[in-house]
C-alpha positions as CSV (number, residue, x, y, z in Angstrom):
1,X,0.0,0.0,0.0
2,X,2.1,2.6,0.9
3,X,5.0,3.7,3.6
4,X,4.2,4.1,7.3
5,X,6.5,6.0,10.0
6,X,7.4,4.5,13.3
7,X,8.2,7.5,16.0
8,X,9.8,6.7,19.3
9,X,10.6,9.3,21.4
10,X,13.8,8.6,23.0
11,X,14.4,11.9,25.1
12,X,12.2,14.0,27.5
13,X,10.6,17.0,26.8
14,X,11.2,18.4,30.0
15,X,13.4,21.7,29.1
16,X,12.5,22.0,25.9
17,X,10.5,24.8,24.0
18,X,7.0,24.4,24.4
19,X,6.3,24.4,21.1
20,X,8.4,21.1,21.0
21,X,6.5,19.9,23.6
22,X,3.2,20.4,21.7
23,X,3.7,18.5,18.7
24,X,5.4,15.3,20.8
25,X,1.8,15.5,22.5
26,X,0.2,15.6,19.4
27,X,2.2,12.9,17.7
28,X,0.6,11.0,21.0
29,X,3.9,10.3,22.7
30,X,3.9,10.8,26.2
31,X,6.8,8.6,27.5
32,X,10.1,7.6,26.9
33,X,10.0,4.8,24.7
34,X,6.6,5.3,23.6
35,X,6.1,4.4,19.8
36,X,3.2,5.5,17.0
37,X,2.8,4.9,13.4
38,X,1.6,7.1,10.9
39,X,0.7,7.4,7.2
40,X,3.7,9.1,5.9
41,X,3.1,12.3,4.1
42,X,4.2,16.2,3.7
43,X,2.8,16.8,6.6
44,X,3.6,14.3,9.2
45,X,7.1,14.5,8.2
46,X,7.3,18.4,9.3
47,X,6.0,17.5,12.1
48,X,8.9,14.5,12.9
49,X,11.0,17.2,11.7
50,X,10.4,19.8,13.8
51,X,11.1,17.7,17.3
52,X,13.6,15.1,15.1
53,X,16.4,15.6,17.9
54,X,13.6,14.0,20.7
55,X,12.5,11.2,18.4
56,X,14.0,7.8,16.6
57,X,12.2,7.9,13.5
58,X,11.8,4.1,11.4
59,X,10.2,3.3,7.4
60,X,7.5,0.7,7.9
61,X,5.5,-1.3,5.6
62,X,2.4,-0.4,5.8
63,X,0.2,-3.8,6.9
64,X,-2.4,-5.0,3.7
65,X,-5.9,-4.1,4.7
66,X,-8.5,-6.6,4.8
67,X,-11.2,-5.9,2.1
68,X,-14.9,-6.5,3.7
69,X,-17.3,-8.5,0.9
70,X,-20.1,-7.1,-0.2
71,X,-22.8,-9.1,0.7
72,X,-26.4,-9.1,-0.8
73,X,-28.7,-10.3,2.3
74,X,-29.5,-7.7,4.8
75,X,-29.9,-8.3,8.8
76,X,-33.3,-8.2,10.2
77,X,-33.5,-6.4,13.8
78,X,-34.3,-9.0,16.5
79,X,-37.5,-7.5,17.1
80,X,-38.4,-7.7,12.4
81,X,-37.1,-11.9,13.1
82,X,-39.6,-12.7,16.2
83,X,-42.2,-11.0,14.3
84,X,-42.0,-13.0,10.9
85,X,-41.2,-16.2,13.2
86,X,-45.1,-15.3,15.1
87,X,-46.1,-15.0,11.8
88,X,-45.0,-18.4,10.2
């Protein structure tokens, strides 16, 4: 599918800028060793960018997805199936 980033944060924010801070909260890393993965992208990589001295930063493959079948029937509320079971 595509490339995925891995960010660990392998140093503590305490002492740094708090703008630093902010984006190693929004990346959702709160502790030491802490990992995430995201889609990579223009974006995402500014923001690894901007706190790249705090982080250790890994290429993943990104997993395949499962594709759901489309299926024709329908489910009938418990309350539609007691109904047409009174009936029968």
């Amino acid at each position: 599918m595509g490339v995925k980033l891995r960010v660990t944060l392998i140093k503590s924010t305490v002492g740094t800028n708090p703008s630093a801070r902010g984006t190693v909260r929004a990346l959702g890393l709160r502790r030491i060793g802490q990992s995430a993965e995201f889609d990579d992208g223009p974006a995402m990589r500014g923001q690894v960018r901007a706190v790249r001295y705090l982080l250790d930063i890994e290429e993943v493959a990104a997993a395949p997805t499962k594709k759901k079948r489309a299926t024709a029937t329908t489910r009938k509320s418990s309350a539609a199936a007691k109904k047409e079971e009174a009936e029968s």
